[in-house]
C-alpha positions as CSV (number, residue, x, y, z in Angstrom):
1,X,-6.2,-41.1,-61.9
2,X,-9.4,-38.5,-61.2
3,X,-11.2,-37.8,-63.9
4,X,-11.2,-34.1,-64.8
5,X,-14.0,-32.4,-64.8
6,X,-15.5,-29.2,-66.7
7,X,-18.0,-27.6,-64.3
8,X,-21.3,-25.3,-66.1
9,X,-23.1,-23.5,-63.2
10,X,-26.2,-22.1,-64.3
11,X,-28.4,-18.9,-63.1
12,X,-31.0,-19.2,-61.0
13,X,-31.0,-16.0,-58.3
14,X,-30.8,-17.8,-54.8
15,X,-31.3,-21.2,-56.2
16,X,-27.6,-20.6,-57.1
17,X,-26.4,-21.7,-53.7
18,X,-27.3,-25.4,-54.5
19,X,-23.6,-25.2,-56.5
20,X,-22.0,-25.5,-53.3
21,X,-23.8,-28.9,-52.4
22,X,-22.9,-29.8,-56.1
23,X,-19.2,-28.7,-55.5
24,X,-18.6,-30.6,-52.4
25,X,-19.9,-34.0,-53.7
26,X,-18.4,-33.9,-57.0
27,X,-15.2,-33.5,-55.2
28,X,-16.4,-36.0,-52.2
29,X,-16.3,-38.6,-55.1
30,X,-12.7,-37.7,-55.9
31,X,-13.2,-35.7,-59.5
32,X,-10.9,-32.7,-60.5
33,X,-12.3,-29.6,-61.6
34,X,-10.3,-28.7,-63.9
35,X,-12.7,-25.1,-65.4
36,X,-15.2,-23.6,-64.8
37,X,-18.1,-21.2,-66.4
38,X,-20.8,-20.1,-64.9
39,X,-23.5,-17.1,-65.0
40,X,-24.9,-15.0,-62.6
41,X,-25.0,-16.6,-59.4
42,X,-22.9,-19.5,-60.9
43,X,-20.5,-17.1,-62.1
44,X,-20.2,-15.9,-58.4
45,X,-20.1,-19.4,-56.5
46,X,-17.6,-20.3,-59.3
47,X,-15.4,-17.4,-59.0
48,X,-15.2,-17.6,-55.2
49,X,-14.5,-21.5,-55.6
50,X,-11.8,-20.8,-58.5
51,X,-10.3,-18.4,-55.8
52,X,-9.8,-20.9,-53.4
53,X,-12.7,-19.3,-50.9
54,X,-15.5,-21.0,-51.3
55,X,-15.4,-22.6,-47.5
56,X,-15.5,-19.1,-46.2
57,X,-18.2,-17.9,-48.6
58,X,-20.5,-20.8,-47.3
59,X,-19.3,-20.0,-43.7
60,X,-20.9,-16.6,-43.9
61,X,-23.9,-17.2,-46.1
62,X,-25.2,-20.2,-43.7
63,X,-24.8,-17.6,-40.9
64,X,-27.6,-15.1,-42.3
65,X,-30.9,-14.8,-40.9
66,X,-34.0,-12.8,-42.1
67,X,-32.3,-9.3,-40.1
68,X,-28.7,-9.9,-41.7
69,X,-30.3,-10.3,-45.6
70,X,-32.2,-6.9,-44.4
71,X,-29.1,-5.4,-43.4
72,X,-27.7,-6.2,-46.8
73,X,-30.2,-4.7,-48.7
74,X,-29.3,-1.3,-50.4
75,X,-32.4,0.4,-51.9
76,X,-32.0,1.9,-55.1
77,X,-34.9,2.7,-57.4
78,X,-32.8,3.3,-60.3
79,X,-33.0,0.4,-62.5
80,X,-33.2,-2.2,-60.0
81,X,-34.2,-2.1,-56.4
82,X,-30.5,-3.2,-54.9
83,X,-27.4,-1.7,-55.0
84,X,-25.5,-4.6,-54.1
85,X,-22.6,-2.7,-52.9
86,X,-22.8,-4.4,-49.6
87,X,-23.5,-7.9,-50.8
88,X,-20.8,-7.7,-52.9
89,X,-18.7,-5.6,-51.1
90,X,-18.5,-8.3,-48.4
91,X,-17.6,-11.1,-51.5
92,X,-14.9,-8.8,-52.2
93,X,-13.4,-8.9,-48.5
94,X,-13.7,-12.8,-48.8
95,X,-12.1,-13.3,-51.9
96,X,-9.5,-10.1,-52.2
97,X,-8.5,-8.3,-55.3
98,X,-7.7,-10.7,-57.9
99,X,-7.8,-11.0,-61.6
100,X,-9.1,-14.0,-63.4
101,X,-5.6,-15.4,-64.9
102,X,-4.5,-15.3,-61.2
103,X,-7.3,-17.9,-60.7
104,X,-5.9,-21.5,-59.8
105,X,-8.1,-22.9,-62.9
106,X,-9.6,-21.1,-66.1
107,X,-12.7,-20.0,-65.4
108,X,-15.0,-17.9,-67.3
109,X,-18.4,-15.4,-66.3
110,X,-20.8,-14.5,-68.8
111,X,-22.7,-11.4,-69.1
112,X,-25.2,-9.5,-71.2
113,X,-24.0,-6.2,-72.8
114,X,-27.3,-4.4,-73.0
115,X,-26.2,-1.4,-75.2
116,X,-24.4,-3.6,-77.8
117,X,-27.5,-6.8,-77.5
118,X,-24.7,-9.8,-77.0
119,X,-23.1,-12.4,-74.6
120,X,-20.1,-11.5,-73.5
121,X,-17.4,-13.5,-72.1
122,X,-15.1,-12.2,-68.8
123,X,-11.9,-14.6,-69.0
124,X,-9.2,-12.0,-67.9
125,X,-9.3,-9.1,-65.7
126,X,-11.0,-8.3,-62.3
127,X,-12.7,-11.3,-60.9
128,X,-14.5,-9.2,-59.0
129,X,-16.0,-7.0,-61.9
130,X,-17.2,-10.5,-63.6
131,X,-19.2,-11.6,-61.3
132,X,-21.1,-8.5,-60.4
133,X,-22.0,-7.9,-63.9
134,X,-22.9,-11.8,-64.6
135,X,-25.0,-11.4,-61.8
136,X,-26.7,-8.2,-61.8
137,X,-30.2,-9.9,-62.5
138,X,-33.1,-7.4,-64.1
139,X,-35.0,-5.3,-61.7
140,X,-33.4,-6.6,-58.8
141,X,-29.9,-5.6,-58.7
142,X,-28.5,-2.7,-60.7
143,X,-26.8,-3.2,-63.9
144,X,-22.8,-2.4,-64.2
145,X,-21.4,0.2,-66.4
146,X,-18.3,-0.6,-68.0
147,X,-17.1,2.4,-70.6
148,X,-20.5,2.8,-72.9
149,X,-21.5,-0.7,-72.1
150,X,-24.5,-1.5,-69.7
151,X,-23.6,-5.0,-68.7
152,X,-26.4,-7.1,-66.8
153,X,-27.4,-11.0,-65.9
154,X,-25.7,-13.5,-68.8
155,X,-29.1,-15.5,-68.2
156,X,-30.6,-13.0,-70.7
157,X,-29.0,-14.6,-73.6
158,X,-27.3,-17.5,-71.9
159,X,-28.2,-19.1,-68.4
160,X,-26.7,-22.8,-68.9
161,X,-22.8,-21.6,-70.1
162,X,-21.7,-24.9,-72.1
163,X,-19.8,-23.4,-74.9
164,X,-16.9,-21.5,-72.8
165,X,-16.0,-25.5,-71.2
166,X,-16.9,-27.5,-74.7
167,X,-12.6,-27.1,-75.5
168,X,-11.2,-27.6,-72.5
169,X,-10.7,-31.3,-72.9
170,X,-11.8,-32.3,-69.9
171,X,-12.8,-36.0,-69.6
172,X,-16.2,-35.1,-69.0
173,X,-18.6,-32.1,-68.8
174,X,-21.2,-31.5,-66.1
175,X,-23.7,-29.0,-65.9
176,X,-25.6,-27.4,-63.2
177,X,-29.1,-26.3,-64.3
178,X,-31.2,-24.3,-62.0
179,X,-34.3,-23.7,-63.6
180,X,-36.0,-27.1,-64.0
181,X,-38.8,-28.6,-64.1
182,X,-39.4,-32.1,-64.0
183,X,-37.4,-33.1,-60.8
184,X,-40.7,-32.8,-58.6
185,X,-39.8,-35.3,-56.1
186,X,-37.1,-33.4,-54.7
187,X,-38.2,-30.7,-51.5
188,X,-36.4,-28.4,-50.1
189,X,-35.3,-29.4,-46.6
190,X,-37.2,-27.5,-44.0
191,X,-35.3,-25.1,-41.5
192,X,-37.1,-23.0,-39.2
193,X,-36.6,-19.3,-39.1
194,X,-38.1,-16.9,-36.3
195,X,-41.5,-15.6,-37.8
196,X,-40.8,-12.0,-37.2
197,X,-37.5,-12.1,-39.4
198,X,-39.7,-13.5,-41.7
199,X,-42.6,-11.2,-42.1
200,X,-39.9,-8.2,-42.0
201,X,-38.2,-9.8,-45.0
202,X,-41.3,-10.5,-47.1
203,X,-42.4,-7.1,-46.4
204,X,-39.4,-5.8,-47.6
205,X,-39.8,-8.1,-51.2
206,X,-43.3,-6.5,-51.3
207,X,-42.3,-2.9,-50.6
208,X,-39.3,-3.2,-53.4
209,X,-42.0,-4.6,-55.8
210,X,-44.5,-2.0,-55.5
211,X,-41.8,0.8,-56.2
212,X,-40.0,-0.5,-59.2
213,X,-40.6,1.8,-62.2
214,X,-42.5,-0.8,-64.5
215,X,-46.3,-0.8,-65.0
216,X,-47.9,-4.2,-63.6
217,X,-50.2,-4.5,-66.5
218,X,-46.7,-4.0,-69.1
219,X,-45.1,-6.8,-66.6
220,X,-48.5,-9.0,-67.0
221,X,-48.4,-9.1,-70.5
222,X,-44.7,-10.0,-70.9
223,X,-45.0,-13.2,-68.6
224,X,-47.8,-13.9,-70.7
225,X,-45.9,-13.7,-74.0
226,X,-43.1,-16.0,-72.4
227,X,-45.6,-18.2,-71.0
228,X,-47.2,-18.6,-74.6
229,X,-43.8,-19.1,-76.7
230,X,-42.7,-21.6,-74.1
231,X,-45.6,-23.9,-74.4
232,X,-45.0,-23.7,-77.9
233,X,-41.1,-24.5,-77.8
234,X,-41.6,-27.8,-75.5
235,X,-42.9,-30.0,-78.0
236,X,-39.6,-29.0,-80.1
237,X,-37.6,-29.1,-77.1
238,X,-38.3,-32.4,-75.6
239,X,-37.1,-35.5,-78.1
240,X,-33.6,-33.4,-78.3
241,X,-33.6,-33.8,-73.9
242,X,-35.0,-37.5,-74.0
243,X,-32.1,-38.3,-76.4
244,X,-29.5,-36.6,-74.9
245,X,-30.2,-37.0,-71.3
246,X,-32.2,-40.5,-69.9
247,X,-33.0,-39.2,-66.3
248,X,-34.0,-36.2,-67.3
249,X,-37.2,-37.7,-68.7
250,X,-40.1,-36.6,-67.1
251,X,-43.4,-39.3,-65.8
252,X,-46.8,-38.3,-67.5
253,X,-48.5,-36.0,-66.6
254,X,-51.2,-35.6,-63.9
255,X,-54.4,-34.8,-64.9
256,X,-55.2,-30.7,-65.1
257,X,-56.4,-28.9,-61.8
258,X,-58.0,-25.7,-61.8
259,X,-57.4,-25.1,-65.3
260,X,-53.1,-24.8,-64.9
261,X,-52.0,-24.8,-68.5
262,X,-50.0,-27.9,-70.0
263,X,-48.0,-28.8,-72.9
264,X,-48.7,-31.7,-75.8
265,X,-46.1,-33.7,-74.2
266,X,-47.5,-33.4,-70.3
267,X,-44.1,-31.4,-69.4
268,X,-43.6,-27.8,-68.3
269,X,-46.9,-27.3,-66.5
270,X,-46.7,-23.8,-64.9
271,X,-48.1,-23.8,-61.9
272,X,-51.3,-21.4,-61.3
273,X,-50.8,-19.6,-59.0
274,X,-50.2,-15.7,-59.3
275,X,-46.8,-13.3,-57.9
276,X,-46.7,-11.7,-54.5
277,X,-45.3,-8.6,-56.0
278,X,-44.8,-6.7,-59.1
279,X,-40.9,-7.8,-58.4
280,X,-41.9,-11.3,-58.0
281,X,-43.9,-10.8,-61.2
282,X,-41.0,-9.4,-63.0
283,X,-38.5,-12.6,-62.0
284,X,-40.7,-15.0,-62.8
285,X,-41.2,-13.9,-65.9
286,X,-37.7,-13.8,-65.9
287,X,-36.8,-16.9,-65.2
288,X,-39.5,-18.6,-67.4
289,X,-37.2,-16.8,-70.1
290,X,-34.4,-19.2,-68.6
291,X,-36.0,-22.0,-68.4
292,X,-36.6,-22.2,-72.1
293,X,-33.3,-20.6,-73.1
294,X,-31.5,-23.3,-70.9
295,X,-33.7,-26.5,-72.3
296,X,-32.0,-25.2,-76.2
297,X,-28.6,-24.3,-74.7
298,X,-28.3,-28.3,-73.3
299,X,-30.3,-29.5,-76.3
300,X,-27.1,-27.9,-78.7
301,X,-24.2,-28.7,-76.4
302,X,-25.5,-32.0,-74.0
303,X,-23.2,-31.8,-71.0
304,X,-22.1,-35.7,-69.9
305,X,-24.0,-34.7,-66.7
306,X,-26.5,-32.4,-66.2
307,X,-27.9,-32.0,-62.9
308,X,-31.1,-30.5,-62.3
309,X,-32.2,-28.8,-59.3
310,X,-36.0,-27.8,-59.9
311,X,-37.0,-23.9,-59.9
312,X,-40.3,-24.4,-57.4
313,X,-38.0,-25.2,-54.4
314,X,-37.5,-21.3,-53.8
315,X,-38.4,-18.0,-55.1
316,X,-35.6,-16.3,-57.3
317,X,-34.6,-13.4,-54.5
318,X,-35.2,-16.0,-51.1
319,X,-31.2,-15.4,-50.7
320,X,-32.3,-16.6,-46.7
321,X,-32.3,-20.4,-47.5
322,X,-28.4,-21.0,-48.7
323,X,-28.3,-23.7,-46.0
324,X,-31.6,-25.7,-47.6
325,X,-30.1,-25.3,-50.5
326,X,-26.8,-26.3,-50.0
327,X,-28.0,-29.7,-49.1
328,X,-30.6,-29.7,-51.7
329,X,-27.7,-29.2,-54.1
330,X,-25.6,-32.1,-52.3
331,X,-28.4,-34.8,-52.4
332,X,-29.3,-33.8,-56.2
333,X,-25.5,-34.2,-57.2
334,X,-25.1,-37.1,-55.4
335,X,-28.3,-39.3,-56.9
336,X,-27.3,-37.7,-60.6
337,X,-23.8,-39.3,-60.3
338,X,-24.9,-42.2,-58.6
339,X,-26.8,-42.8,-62.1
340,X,-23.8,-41.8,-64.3
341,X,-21.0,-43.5,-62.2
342,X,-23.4,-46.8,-62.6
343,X,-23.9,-46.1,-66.4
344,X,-20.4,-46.0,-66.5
345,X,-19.4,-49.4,-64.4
């Protein structure tokens, strides 16, 4: 009988499409997903999945080059720099108009009501309405207006979803987190792109940064903040991870280069080196935010897997790489449940 699984994909902007590569080997092996929650782009690959589309999704975001991401690219400079009316509009041809009870398994998105400061939960209604709003990430993509609520990214409150799955009764719980950091022997696979497409696209990242309505200093002295209150979280965090969680231990630590900041413990070193763009600066202070956020939500509620796809491998917006990550995704699920199925024998 297949064991029936309760599937938590995490936020992490393009990182996101490593889900797939998870997807298809958790199924390779002959497990059931039986739910699924997930946040921002989690909440989008595990809509599309629930919906029974996910082969078509994948078809499409493999085919997209440096020119096709451009094409998709909407300018707004009203609180975020996309639109995303054609990037989503497109997710809405592939998956149709469906609500989530119409969905072949329970699913849920989670979102952040801005107006009202709290998590909230999409687990009826238009599927398509969820995952905009779990995924319209700060600055980048505008936020979604629903009545007198401004509804943005769930990974502002919570970017690793365990608590929508922990009463399904599933037999086991696995969880998908994109923003770590001690899986450093893991590269992306390389792919080469034309070099024009490229310089075009980081252009375009560059351009969008320099325009968004937040002062760089303002933006300098949040990453800062998180940076500080991070350091000072890991000693907390780590026993709770080493308990819960053998593989995810990480070796110690190398010695420090060029003065790149380290905790007590040797783990979440941040790497020294500064933002391309006042966008990139905003995301990664973003997503340092996550990181830490994550780390409790997994200390709180430890999944029976957790998979861990490190947050170097690609910048949060790099939404050109789905076919790296795909199979970055695939090998990192594959040598998780390798360990847990030999735990288990």
């Amino acid at each position: 009988m297949k064991k029936r699984v309760a599937l938590v994909l995490g936020s992490g902007g393009a990182r996101g499409y490593a889900h797939i590569g998870v997807i298809e080997e958790i199924e390779r092996r002959g497990y059931d997903i039986a739910c699924i929650a997930g946040c921002s782009m989690g909440a989008v690959v595990g809509g599309i999945y629930a919906a029974g589309k996910l082969d078509e999704y994948r078809n499409w975001i493999e085919s997209l080059d440096y020119l096709d991401v451009l094409r998709l690219v909407d300018v707004s400079f009203r609180l975020g720099a996309i639109r995303g009316e054609k990037v989503f509009g497109q997710i809405r041809k592939i998956v149709g108009e469906i609500n989530i009870e119409e969905l072949r398994i329970p699913y849920t998105a989670v979102a952040t009501d801005l107006t009202n400061q709290q998590e909230i939960w999409f687990q009826e209604g238009c599927l398509h309405q969820a995952m905009r709003a779990s995924a319209a990430i700060p600055s980048l993509f505008t936020p979604v207006m629903q009545g007198n609520r401004m509804l943005v990214d769930g990974g502002l409150l919570n970017p690793l979803p365990i608590v929508p799955v922990v009463s399904s009764h599933c037999d086991l719980i696995i969880a998908v987190n994109l923003n770590a950091t001690n899986q450093k022997h893991y590269q992306l696979p390389v792919i080469q792109r034309p070099p024009a497409f490229k310089s075009r696209f980081d252009s375009l990242v560059k351009s969008l940064g320099s325009h968004l309505p937040f002062r760089r200093k303002q933006a300098e002295q949040l990453l800062k903040l998180e940076q500080e209150a991070l350091h000072a979280q890991a000693a907390d965090i780590n026993p709770w991870l080493d308990s819960a969680e053998p593989e995810a231990q990480q070796p110690a630590a190398a010695p420090e280069k060029d003065g790149a900041p380290k905790s007590a413990t040797g783990s979440f070193i941040i790497d020294n080196v500064g933002p391309a763009s006042l966008l990139d600066l905003i995301n990664q202070s973003f997503e340092v935010m996550q990181t830490s956020l994550a780390q409790y939500k997994i200390a709180g509620y430890p999944p029976d897997v957790l998979i861990n796809v490190p947050k170097r491998v690609c910048r949060f917006f790099e939404f050109y790489k789905a076919p790296e990550l795909i199979a970055l995704g695939r090998e990192i699920a594959s040598d998780t449940l390798d360990r847990y199925e030999s735990e288990q024998s």
